[in-house]
N, C-alpha and C positions, 0 to 999 in steps of 0.2 A: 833717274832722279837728278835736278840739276841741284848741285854743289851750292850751297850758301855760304855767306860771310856776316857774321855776327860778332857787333863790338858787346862783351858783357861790362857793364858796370858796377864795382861795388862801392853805395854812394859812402862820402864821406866828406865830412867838412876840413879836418886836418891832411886825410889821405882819401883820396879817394880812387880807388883801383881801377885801371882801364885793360882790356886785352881781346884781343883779335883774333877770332878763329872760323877756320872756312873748313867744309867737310856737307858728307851726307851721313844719316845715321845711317850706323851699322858697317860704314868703313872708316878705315883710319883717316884719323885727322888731323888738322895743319894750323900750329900756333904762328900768325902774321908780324903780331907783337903784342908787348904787355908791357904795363910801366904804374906808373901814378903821378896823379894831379897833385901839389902840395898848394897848400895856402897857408897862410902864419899865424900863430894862435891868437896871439895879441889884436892881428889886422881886426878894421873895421867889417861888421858881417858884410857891410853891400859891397864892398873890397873883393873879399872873400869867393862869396857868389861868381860876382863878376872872371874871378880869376879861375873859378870852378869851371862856368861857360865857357871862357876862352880855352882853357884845356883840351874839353871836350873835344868844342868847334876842329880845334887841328888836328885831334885822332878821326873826325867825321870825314877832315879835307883827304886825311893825307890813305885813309882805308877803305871810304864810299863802302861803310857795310851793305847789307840789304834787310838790316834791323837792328835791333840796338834791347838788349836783353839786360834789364833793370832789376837789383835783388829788391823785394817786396820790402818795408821798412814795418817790424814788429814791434810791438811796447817791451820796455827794456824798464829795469827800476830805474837808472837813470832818465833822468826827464831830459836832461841838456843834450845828453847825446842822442836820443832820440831827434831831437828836433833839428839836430844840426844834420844827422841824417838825411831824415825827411825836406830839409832845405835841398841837400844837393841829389837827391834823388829827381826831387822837381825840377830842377834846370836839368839833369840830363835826361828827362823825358819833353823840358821845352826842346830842349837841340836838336832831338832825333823829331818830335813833332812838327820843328818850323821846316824840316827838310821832309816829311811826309812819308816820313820812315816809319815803317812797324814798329809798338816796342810790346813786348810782354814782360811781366812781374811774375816773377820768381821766387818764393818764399828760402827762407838759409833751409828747412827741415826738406823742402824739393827738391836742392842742387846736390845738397847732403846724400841724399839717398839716390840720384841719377847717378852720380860719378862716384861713390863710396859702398851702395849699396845698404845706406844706413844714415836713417833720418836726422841721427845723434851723432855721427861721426866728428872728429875736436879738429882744429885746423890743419895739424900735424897730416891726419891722414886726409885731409883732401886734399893738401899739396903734393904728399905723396902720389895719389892717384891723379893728380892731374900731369905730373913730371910723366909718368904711366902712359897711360893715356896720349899724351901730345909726342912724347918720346923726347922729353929732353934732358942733359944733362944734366940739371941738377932743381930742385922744387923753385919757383919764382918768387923772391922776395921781393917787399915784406907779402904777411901773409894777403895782403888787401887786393896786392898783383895778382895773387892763386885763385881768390875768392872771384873775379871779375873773370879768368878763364874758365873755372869751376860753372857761373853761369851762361857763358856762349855753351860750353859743351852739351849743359841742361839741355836750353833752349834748342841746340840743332837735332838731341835724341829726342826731345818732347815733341817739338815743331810737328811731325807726320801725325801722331795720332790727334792732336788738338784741331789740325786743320781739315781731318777728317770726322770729327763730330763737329765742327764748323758748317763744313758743305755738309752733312748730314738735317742738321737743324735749319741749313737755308732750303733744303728740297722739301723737311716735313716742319713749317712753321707751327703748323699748329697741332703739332704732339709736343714741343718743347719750351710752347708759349704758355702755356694753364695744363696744370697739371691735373692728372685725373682726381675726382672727385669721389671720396669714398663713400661707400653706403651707409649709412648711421648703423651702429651695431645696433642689435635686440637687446630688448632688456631684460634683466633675470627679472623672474617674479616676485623676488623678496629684496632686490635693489636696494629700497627704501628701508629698510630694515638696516638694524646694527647702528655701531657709532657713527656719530657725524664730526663735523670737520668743527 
């Protein structure tokens, strides 16, 4: 199996976590690098944005992943962060899209439970397990750094089987295009009977 290199990103408008990792699942694997994007809370959003992309762009130049693994953005109470989220998630799936690079969405409860073993696990221990894991010295700070290697690692143990029910659904289109259609159940013969709604 050939070796991939996957930047994960955990989006972020104040930090937004970048990190690089090459490997095949099922053998050990190799942190490239990790850091974070910063932009300034005050700055203008298209500022921001802007300074979001250009980040990206020179983790793209300087590590030519071979996809680019983006954490899935959930509803949170907060509304503002949510959204600021969701801004810089989209630019970093415009970056890897204008360069025609794979990306997949990662949910936090799927990276959580690929590298922890546990859909709820708290950040603590997925830094932990990703220091584990990559073999290093000490957990990557802040946690936004951990979180963005947390998802290459997902995506390089998920990548085999997703792309084998990929090729699976393009050989049998039409078992996984319409699904079967059930037989209407029988009806008891007192159905109509008793309370109604």
């Amino acid at each position: 199996m050939r070796r991939v290199r996957v930047l994960g990103v955990d989006p972020g408008l104040t930090r937004c976590g970048v990190g690089v990792v090459e490997g095949v699942a099922g053998r050990p694997l190799t942190m490239l690098g990790v850091g974070v994007v910063r932009t300034l809370a005050d700055a203008d959003l298209g500022h921001r944005l802007v300074a979001v992309e250009q980040g990206l762009e020179q983790w793209l130049d300087e590590y030519r992943p071979d996809c680019v693994a983006v954490e899935r953005v959930f509803s949170q109470h907060n509304v503002r962060t949510v959204m600021g989220t969701a801004q810089a998630s989209a630019v970093a799936i415009l970056c890897a899209s204008r360069r025609g690079l794979p990306v997949a969405l990662h949910t936090p409860s799927e990276v959580k439970a690929a590298v922890t073993g546990s859909g709820r696990a708290d950040k603590a221990q997925v830094g932990a397990m990703v220091t584990r894991l990559l073999r290093l010295d000490a957990p990557p700070k802040p946690a936004d750094a951990a979180d963005a290697l947390a998802l290459a690692i997902c995506h390089i143990w998920r990548a085999p089987a997703q792309n084998r029910l990929q090729r699976a659904a393009a050989l049998h289109p039409s078992k996984t295009s319409r699904a079967p259609q059930a037989s209407p159940a029988p009806q008891a013969p007192h159905a109509t009977k008793g309370r109604t709604a």
